[in-house]
MIDOSE-1310 file (N, C-alpha, C; in nm, 2 decimals, decimal comma, always signed):
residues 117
xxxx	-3,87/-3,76/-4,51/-3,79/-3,74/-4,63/-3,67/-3,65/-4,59; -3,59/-3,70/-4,64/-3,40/-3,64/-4,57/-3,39/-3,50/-4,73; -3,36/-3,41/-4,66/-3,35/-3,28/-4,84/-3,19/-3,30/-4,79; -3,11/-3,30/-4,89/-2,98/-3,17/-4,86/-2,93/-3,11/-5,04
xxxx	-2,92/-3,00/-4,96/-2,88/-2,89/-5,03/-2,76/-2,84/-5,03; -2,71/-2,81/-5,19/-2,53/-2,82/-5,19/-2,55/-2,67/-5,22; -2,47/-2,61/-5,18/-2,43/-2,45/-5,19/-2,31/-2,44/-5,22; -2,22/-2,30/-5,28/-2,13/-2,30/-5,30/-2,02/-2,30/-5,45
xxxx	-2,11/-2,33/-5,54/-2,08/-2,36/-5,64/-2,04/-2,22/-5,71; -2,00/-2,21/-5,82/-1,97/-2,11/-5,86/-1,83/-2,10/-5,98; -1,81/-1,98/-6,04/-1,67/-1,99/-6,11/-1,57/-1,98/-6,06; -1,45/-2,03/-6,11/-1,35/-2,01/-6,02/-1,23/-2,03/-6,13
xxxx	-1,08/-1,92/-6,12/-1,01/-1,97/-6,18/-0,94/-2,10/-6,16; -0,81/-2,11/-6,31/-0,73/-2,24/-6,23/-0,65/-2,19/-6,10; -0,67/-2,35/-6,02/-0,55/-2,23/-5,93/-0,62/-2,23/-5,81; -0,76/-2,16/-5,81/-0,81/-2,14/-5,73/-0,92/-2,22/-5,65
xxxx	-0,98/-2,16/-5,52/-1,05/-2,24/-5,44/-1,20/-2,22/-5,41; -1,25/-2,32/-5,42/-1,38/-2,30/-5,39/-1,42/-2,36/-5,22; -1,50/-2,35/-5,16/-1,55/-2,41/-5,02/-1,73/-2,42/-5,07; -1,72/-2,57/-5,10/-1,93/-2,60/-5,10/-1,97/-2,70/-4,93
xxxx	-2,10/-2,63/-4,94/-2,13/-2,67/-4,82/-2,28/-2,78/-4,86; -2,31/-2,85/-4,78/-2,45/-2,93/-4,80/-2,51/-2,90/-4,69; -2,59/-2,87/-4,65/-2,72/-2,88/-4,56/-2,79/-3,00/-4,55; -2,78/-3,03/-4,45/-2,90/-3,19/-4,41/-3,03/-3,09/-4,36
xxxx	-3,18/-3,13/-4,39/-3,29/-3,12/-4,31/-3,31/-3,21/-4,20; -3,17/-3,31/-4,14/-3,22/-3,36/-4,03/-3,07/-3,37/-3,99; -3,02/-3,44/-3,82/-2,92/-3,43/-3,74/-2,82/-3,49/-3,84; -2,70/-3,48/-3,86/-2,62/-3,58/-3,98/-2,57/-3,72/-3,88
xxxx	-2,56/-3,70/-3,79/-2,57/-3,77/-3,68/-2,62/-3,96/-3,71; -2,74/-3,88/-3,79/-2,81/-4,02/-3,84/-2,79/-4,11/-3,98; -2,67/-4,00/-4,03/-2,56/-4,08/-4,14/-2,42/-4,12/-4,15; -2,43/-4,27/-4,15/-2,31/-4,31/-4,16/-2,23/-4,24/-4,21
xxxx	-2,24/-4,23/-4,31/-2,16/-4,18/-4,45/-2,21/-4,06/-4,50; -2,14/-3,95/-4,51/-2,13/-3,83/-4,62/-2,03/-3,82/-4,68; -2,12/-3,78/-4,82/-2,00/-3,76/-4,93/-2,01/-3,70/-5,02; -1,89/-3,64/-5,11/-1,93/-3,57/-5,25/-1,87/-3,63/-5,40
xxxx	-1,95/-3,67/-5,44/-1,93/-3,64/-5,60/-1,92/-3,57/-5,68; -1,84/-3,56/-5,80/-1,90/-3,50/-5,92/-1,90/-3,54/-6,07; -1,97/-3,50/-6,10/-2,01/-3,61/-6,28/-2,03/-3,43/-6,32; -1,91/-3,49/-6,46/-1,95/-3,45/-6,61/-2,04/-3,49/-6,70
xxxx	-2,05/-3,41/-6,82/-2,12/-3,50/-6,95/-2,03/-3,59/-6,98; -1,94/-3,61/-6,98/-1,83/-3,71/-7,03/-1,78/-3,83/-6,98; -1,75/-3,79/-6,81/-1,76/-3,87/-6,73/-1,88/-3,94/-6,63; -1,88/-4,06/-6,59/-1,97/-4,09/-6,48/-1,96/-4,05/-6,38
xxxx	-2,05/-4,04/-6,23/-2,04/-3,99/-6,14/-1,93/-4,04/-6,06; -1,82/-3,96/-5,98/-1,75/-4,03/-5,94/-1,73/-3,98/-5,78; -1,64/-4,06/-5,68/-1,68/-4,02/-5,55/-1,54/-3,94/-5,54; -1,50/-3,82/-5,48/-1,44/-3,74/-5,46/-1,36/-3,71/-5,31
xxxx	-1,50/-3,72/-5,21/-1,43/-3,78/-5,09/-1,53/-3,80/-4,98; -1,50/-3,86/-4,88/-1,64/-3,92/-4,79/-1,53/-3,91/-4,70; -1,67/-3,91/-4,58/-1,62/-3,88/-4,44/-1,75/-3,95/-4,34; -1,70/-4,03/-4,28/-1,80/-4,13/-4,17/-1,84/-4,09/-4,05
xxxx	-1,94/-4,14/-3,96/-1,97/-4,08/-3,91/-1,86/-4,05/-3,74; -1,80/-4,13/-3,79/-1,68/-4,12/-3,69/-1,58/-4,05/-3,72; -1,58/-3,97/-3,84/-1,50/-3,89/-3,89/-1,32/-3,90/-3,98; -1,35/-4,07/-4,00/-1,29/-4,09/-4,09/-1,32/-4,04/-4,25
xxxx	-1,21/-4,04/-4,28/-1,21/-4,02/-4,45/-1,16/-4,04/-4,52; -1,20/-4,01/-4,68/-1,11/-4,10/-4,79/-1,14/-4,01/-4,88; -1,04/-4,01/-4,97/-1,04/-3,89/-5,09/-0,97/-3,99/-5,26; -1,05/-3,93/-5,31/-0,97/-4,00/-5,47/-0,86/-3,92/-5,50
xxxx	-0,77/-4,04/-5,53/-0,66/-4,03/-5,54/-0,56/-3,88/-5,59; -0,68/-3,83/-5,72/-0,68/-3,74/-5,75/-0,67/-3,56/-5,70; -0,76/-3,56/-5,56/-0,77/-3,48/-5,52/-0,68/-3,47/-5,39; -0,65/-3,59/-5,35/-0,60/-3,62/-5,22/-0,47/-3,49/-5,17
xxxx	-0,49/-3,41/-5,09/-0,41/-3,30/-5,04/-0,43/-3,16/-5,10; -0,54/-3,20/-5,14/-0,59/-3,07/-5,22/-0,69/-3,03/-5,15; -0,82/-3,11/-5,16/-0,95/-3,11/-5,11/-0,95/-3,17/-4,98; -1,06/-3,09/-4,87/-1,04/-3,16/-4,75/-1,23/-3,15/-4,73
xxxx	-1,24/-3,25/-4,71/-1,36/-3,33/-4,63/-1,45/-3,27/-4,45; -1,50/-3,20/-4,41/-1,54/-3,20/-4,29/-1,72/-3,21/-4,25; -1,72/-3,24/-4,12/-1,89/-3,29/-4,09/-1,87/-3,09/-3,95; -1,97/-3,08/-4,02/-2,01/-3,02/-3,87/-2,14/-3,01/-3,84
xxxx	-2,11/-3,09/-3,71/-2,26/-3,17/-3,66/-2,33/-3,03/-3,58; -2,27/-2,97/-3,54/-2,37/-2,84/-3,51/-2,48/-2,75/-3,64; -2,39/-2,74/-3,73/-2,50/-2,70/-3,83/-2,56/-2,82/-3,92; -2,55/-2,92/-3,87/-2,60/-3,04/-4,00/-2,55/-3,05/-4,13
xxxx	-2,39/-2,95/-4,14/-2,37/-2,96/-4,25/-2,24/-3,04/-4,29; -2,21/-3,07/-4,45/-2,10/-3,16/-4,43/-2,01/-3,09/-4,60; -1,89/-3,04/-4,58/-1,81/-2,90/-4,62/-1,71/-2,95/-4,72; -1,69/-2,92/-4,85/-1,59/-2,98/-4,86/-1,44/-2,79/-4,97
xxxx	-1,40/-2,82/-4,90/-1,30/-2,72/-4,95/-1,22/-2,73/-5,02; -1,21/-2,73/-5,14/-1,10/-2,73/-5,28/-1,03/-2,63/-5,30; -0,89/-2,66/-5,30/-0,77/-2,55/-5,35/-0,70/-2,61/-5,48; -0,63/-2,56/-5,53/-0,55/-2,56/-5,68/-0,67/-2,64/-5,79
xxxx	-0,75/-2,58/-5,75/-0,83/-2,65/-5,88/-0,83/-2,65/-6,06; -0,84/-2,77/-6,08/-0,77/-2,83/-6,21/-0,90/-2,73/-6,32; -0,84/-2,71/-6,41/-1,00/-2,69/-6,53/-1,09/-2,81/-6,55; -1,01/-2,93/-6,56/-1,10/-3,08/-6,54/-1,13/-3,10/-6,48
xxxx	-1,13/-3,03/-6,36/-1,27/-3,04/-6,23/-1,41/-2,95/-6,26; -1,35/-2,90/-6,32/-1,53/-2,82/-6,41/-1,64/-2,96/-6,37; -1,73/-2,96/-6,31/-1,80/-3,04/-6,30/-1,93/-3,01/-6,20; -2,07/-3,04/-6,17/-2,18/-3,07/-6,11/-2,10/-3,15/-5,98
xxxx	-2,08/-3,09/-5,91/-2,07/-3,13/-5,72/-2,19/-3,18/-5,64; -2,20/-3,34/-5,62/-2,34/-3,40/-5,56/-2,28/-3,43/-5,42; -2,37/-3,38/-5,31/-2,38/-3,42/-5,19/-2,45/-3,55/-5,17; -2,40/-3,64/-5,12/-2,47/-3,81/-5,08/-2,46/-3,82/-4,92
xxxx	-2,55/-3,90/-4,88/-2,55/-3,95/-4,73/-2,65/-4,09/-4,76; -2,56/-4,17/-4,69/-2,64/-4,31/-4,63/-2,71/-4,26/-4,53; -2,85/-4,30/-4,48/-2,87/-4,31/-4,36/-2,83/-4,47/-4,29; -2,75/-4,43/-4,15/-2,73/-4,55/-4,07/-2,82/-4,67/-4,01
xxxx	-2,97/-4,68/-4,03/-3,02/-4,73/-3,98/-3,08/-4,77/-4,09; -3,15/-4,70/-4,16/-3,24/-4,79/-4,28/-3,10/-4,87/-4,40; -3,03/-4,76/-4,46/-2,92/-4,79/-4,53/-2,97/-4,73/-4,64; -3,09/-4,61/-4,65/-3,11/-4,58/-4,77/-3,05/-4,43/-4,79
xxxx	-3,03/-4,45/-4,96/-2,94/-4,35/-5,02/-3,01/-4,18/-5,05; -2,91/-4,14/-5,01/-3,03/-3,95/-5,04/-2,89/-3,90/-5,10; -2,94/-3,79/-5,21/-2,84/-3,74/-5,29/-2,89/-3,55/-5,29; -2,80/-3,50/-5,31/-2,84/-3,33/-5,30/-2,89/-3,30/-5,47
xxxx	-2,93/-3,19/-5,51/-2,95/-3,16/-5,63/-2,84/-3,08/-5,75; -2,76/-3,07/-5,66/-2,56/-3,09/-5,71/-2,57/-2,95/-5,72; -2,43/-2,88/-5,73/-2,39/-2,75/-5,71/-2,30/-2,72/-5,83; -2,31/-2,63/-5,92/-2,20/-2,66/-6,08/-2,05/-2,53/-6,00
xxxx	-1,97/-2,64/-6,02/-1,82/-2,59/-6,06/-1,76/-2,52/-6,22; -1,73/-2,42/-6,22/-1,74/-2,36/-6,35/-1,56/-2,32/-6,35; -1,51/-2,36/-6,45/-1,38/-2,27/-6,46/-1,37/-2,16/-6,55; -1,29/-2,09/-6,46/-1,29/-1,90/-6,58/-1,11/-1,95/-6,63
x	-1,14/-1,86/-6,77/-0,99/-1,88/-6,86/-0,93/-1,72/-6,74
């Protein structure tokens, strides 16, 4: 059974930056794909940005030059760091990974983004 764990979360003004990290309990090595989401009550979950295991990446349109995506395979973890953050990013931050060989889906237990006035 694959755990990961999203860290990181916390208040933050507009403006400002947060860095969440995910923890894998196994090599990340053995997932194609990591990635982060985040879902409001309002909105559906949506994908935010992903990074392969070759270390390509993709970001929603939204975030794109803001937020940056990284794997580091030495700690099994996979990082994502946000700057000029919007108040409508207030949202629950989910860590996902495919594993490469089965193709089955693992999700983290999400990390809450909070904005301060």
């Amino acid at each position: 059974q694959v755990r990961l764990v999203e860290s990181g979360g916390g208040l933050v003004q507009p403006g400002g930056s947060l860095r969440l990290s995910c923890a894998a309990s196994r090599n990340i090595f053995a997932f194609a794909t990591m990635s982060w989401y985040r879902q409001t009550p309002r909105k559906d979950r949506e994908l935010v940005a992903a990074v392969t295991i070759g270390g390509a990446t993709n970001y929603a349109d939204s975030v794109r030059r803001r937020f940056t995506i990284s794997r580091d395979n030495a700690k099994n973890t996979v990082n994502l760091q946000m700057n000029s953050l919007k108040p409508e990013e207030q949202a629950v931050y989910y860590c996902y990974a495919k594993e490469a060989y089965s193709g089955m889906d693992y999700w983290g237990q999400g990390t809450q983004v909070t904005g301060s006035s």
